[in-house]
C-alpha positions as CSV (number, residue, x, y, z in Angstrom):
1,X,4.0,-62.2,29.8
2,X,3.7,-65.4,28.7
3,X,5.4,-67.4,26.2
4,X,4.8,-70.1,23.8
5,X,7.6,-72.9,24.7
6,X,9.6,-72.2,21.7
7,X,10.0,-68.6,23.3
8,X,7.9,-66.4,21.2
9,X,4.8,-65.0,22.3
10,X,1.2,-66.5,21.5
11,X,-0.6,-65.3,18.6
12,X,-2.8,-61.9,19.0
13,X,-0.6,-61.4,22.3
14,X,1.9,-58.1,22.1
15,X,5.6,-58.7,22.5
16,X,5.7,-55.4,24.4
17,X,2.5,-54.7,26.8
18,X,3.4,-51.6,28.5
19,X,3.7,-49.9,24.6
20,X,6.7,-47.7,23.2
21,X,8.2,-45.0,25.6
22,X,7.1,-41.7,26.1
23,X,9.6,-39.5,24.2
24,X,12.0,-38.0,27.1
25,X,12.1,-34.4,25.8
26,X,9.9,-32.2,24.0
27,X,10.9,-31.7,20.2
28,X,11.8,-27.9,20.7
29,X,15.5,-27.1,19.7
30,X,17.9,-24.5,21.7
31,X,17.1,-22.0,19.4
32,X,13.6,-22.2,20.4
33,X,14.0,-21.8,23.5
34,X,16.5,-19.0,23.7
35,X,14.3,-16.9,21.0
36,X,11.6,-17.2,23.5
37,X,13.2,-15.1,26.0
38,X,13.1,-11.9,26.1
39,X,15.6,-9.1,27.1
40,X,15.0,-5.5,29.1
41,X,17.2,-3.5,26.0
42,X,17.5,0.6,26.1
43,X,17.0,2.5,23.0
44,X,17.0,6.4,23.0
45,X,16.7,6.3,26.7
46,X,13.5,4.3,26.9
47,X,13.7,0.6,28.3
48,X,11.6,-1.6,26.4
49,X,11.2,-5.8,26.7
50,X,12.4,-7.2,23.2
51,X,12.6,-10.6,22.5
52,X,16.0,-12.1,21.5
53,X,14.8,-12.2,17.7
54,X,14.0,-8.8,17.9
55,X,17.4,-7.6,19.4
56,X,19.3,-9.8,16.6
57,X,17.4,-7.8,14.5
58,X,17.9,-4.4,15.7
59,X,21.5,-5.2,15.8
60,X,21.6,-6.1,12.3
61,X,20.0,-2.6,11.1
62,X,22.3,-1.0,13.3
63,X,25.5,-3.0,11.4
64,X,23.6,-1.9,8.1
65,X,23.5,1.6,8.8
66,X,26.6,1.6,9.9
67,X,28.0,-0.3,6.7
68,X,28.5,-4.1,7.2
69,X,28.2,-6.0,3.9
70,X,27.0,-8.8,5.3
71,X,24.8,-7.0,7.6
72,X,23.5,-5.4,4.7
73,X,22.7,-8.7,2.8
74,X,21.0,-9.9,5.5
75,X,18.4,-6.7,6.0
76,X,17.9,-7.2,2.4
77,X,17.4,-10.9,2.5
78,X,14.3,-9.9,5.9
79,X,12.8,-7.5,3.2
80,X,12.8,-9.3,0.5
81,X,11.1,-12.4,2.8
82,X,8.5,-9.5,3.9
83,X,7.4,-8.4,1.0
84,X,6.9,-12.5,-0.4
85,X,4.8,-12.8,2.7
86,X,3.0,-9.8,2.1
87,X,2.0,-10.6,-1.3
88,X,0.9,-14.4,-0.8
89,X,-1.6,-12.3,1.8
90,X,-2.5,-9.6,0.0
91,X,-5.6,-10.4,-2.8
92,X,-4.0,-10.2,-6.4
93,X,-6.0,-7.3,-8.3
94,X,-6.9,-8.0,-12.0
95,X,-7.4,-5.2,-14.3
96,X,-10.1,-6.8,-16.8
97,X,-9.2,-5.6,-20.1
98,X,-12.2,-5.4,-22.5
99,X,-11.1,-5.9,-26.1
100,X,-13.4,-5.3,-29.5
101,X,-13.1,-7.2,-32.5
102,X,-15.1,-5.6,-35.7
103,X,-15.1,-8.7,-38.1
104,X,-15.9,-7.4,-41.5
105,X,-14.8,-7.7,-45.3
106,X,-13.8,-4.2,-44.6
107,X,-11.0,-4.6,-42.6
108,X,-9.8,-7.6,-44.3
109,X,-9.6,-5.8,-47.3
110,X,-7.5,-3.2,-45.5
111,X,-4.9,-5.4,-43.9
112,X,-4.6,-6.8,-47.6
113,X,-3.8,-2.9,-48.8
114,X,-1.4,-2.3,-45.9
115,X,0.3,-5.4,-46.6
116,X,0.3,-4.5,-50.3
117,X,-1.0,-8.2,-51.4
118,X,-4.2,-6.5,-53.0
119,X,-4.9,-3.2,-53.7
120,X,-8.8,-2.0,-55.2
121,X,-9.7,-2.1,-58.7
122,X,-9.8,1.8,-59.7
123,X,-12.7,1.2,-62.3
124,X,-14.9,-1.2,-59.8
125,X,-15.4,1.4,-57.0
126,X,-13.7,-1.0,-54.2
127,X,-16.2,-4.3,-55.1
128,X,-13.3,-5.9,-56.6
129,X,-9.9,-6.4,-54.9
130,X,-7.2,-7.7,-57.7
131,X,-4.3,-10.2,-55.9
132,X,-0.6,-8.5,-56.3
133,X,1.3,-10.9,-58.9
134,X,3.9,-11.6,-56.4
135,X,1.4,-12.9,-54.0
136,X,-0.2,-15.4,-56.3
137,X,3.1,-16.4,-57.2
138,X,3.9,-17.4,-53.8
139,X,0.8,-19.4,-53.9
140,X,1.3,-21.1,-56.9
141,X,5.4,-22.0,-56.2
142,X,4.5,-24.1,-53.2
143,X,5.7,-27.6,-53.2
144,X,3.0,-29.8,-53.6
145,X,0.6,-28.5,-55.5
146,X,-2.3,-29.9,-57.4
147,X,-2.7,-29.7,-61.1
148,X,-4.7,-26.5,-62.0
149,X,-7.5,-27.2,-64.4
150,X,-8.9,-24.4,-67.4
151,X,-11.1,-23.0,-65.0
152,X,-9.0,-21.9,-62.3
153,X,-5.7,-20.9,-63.9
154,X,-8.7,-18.5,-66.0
155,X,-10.0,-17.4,-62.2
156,X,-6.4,-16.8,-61.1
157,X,-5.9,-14.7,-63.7
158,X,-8.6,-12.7,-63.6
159,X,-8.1,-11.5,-60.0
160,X,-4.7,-11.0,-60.2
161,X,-2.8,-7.5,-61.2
162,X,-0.5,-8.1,-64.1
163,X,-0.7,-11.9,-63.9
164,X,1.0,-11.9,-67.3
165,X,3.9,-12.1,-65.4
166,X,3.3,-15.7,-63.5
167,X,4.9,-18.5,-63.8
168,X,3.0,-21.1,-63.6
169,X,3.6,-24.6,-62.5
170,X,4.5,-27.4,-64.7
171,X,1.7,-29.7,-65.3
172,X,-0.9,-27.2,-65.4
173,X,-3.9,-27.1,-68.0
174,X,-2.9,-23.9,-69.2
């Protein structure tokens, strides 16, 4: 290495030529390393080899069954944890709904009859629908409104059912 003589190095030469350190030990912590082993265990009088993870687990079902509350938290806790896993896997299955929509005066005039804001006029055969008074009245007692001229206050009238009874608003051509 070779230095300037005010001590620092020259320019484009690296304070440190041999680089950073290789890291010392791997990044794998105890856990890892003692999950990894595995244990001869005896179950029903068969040996099998179970990893350490597995044993934990088999000795939590065994403190479920047997009635540990905290046991039994925790088996609940694995299964719920299964089943989110199995679901992010398994391909979500839309039902395709197919919907209709008749769009005719028809039905209009129906929803009008059910909500009993018309009703037919008897002597017209159902070509002409007269307005329920209170629904006009509705209409004409919103704030805001425009000053009616002759022509529709005689219009409103017409189509509405007993329209004697409105009120109209002030300021009206009536």
């Amino acid at each position: 290495m070779s230095r300037a003589e005010n001590g620092r190095f020259k320019k484009g030469q690296s304070g440190n030529p041999k680089g950073r350190p290789k890291a010392r030990r791997p990044h794998v912590s105890a856990f890892d390393i003692i999950f990894d082993k595995s244990l001869s265990v005896t179950q029903n009088g068969v040996e099998r080899e179970l990893t350490v993870d597995e044993a934990l687990e088999w000795q939590t079902y065994q403190a479920a069954l047997g009635g540990s509350r905290m046991a039994i938290r925790k088996v609940l806790k694995m299964i719920e944890g299964r089943e989110a896993a199995l679901a992010r896997k398994a391909p979500q299955v839309l039902h395709k709904i197919r919907t209709e929509a008749h769009h005719t005066s028809d039905n209009a005039n129906e929803a009008l009859r059910i909500l009993n804001i018309a009703r037919p006029d008897p002597g017209m055969e159902g070509k002409r629908w007269f307005l329920e008074a209170w629904a006009t009245q509705a209409a004409l007692s919103r704030p805001g409104r425009r000053k009616f001229e002759k022509k529709e206050i005689e219009g409103t009238k017409f189509f509405t059912a007993d329209s004697d009874t409105l009120r109209w608003p002030k300021r009206t051509g009536q």
